[in-house]
Wavefront OBJ file of the C-alpha trace (Angstrom):
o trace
v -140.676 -186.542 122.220
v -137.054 -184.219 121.929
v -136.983 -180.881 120.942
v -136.566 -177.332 122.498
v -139.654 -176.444 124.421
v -138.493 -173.121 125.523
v -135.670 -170.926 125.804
v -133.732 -167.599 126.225
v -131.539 -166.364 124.237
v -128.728 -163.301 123.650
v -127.374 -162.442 120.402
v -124.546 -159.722 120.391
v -123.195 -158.269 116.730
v -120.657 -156.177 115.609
v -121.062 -154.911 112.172
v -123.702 -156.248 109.317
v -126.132 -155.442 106.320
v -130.222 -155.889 106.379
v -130.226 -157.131 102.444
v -132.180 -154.734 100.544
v -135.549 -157.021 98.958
v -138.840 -157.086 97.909
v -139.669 -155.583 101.948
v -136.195 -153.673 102.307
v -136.130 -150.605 99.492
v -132.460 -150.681 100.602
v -129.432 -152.183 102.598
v -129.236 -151.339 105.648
v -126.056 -151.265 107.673
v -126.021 -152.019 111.131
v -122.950 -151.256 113.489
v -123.970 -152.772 116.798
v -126.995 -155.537 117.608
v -127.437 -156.440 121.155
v -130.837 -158.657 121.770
v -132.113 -160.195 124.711
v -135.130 -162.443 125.025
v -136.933 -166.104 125.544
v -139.199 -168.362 123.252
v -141.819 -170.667 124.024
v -142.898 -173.565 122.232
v -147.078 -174.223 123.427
v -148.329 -171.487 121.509
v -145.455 -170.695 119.725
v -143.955 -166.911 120.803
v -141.180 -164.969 121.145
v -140.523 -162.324 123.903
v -138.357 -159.680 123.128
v -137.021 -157.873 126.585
v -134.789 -155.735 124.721
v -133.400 -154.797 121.748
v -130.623 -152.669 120.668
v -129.620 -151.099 117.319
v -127.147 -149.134 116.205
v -127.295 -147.646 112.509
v -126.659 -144.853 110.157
v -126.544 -142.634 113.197
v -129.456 -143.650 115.474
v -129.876 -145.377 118.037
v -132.936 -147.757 118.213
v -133.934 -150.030 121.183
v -137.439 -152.227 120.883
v -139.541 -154.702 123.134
v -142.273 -156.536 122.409
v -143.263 -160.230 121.427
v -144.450 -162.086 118.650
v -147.557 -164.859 118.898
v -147.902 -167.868 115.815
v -152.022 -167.510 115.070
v -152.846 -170.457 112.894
v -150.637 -169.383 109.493
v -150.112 -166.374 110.399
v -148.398 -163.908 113.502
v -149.348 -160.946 115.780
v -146.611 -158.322 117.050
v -147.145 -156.121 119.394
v -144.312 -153.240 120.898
v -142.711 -150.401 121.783
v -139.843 -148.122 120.034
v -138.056 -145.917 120.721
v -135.236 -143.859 118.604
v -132.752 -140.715 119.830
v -132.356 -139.103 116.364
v -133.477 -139.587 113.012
v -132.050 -138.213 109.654
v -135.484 -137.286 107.588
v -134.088 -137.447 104.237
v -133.387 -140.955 104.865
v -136.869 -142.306 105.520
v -137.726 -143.769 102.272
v -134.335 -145.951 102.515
v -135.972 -147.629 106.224
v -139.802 -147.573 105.528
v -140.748 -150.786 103.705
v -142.086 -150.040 100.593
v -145.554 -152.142 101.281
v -145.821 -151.043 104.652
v -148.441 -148.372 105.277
v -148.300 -146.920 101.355
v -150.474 -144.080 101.542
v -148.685 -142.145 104.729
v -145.269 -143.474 103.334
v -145.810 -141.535 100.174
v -147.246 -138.913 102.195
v -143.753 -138.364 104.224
v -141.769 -139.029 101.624
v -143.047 -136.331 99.565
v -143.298 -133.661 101.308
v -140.746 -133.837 104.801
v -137.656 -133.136 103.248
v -135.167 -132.829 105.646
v -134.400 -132.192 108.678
v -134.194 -134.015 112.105
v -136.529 -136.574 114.156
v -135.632 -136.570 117.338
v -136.943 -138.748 120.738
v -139.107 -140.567 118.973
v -141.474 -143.017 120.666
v -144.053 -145.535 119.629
v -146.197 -148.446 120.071
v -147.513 -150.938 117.946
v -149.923 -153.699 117.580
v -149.663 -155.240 113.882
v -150.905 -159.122 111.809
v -149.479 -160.681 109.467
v -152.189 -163.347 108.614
v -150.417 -165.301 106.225
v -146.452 -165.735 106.483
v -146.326 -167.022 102.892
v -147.808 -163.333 101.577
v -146.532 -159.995 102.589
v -149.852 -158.779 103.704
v -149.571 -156.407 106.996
v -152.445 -155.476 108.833
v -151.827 -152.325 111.426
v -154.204 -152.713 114.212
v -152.720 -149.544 115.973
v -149.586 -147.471 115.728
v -149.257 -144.060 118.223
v -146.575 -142.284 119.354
v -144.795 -138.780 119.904
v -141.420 -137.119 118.050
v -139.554 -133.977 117.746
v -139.108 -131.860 114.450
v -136.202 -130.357 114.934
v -134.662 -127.455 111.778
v -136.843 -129.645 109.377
v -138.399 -128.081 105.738
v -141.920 -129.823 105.202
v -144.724 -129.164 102.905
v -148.004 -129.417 104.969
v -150.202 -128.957 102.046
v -150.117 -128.608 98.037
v -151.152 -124.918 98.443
v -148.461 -123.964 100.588
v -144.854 -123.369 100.123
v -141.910 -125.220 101.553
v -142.039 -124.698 105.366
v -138.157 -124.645 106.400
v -136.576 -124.652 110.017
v -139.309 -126.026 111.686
v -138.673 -126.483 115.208
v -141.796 -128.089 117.250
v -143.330 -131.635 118.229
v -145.879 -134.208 117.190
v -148.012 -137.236 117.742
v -149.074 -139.466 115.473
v -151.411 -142.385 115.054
v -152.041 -144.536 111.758
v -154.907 -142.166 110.682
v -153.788 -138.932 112.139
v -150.566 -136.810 112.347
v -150.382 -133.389 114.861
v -147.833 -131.112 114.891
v -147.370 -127.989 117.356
v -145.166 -125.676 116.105
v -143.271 -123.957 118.148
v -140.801 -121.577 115.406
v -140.439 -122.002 111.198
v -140.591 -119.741 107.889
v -142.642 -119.571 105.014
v -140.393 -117.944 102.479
v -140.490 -114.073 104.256
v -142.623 -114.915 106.744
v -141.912 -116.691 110.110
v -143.859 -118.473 112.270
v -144.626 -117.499 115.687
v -146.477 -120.358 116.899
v -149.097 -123.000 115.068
v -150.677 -126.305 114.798
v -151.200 -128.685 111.298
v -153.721 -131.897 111.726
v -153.112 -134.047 108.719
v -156.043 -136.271 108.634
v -156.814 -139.836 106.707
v -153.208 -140.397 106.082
v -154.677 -144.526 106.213
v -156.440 -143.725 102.886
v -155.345 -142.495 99.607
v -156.740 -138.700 100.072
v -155.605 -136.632 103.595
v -157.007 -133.689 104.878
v -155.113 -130.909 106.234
v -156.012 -128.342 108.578
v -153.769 -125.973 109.097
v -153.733 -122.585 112.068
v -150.250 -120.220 112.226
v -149.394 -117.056 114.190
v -147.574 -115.347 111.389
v -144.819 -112.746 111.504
v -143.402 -110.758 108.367
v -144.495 -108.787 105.741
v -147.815 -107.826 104.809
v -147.327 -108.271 100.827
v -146.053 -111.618 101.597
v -149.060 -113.041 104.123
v -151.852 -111.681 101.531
v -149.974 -113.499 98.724
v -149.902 -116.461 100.701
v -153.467 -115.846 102.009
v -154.421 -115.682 97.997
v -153.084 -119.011 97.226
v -155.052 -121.042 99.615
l 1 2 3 4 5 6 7 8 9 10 11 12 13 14 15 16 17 18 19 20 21 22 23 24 25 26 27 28 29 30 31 32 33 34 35 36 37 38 39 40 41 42 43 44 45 46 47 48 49 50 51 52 53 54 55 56 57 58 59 60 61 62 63 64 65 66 67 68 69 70 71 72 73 74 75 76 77 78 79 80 81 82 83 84 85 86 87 88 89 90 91 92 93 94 95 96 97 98 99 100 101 102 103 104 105 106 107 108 109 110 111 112 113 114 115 116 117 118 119 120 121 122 123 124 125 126 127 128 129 130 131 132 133 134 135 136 137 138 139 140 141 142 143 144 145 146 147 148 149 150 151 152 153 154 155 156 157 158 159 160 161 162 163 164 165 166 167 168 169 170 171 172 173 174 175 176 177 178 179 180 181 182 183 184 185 186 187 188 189 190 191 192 193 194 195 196 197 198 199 200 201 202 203 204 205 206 207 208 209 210 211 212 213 214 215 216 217 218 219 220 221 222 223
């Protein structure tokens, strides 16, 4: 019997384009690829030991591995990336991937910053012939940094936020650390959005406010 049982492997790039698709909303350029891992043939898997990316400003490096199960695949790894331009998150999320939170984020963090972002991830694909995704976990930790985000329908634009969060699929936490809400500025706070794996999130939202009094009963009105 011939064949490749196992192997490593290095791949270096310079320069190319992730074709926009039915997964891709767009194309993605990428200015540097440097990958380093090994496959095995009996089960099927491939190791990544480390990954690096270069595009659109960010840096993004990645281990992790990749099992065959019967038709289908489990991932599991860690990310990390240095900075992150907000505004551009609906051109990297995949458009079936995680809807509800993906709407969620693209709705309502406007701009701003990401910064020193870190996760892990343990995802399924159960059949590589449908786009199906399963997300068995997803956690990690970020930094908002001069970002304007809407926390909830009944509150106005939040602009120059400056604070950090962790995140799960279900759950995203945010300690904020500085921010305004129109004439009012935050001293310090804390927003729990809730259920972002399901079509309806909660919010619950506690602020140290500093401004006006006119403007904090108006807001205090609205909610």
């Amino acid at each position: 019997e011939s064949g490749i049982r196992d192997a490593k492997f290095k791949i270096y790039s310079r320069g190319g384009i992730i074709s926009k698709d039915d997964f891709w909303p767009k194309d993605i350029s990428i200015a540097d690829l440097n990958v380093r891992g090994k496959f095995e043939n009996d089960p099927a898997s491939i190791e990544i030991k480390h990954l690096a990316l270069k595009l659109d400003g960010s840096e993004v490096m990645l281990a992790g591995s990749a099992i065959a199960v019967e038709e289908g695949i489990t991932i599991d790894g860690r990310a990390s990336i240095n900075t992150f331009n907000i505004s551009r998150l609906k051109d990297f999320w995949p458009r079936d991937f995680k809807k509800a939170p993906r709407r969620w984020l693209i709705k309502n963090m406007l701009s701003g910053r990401a910064e020193d972002i870190k996760t892990s991830f343990s995802i399924r694909i159960p059949n590589l012939r449908e786009s199906r995704v399963i997300v068995d976990s997803f956690y990690g930790k970020l930094r908002l940094g001069n970002t304007s985000v809407r926390f909830h329908d009944k509150f106005p634009l939040v602009r120059k936020v400056e604070g950090t969060a962790v995140f799960s699929k279900q759950r995203f936490v945010a300690s904020i650390e500085s921010g305004e809400f129109k004439e009012l500025k935050i001293l310090s706070g804390q927003v729990k959005l809730m259920d972002l794996d399901t079509e309806r999130e909660n919010a619950n939202i506690i602020a140290t406010l500093s401004g006006p009094l006119k403007s904090a009963l108006k807001l205090a009105n609205n909610i």
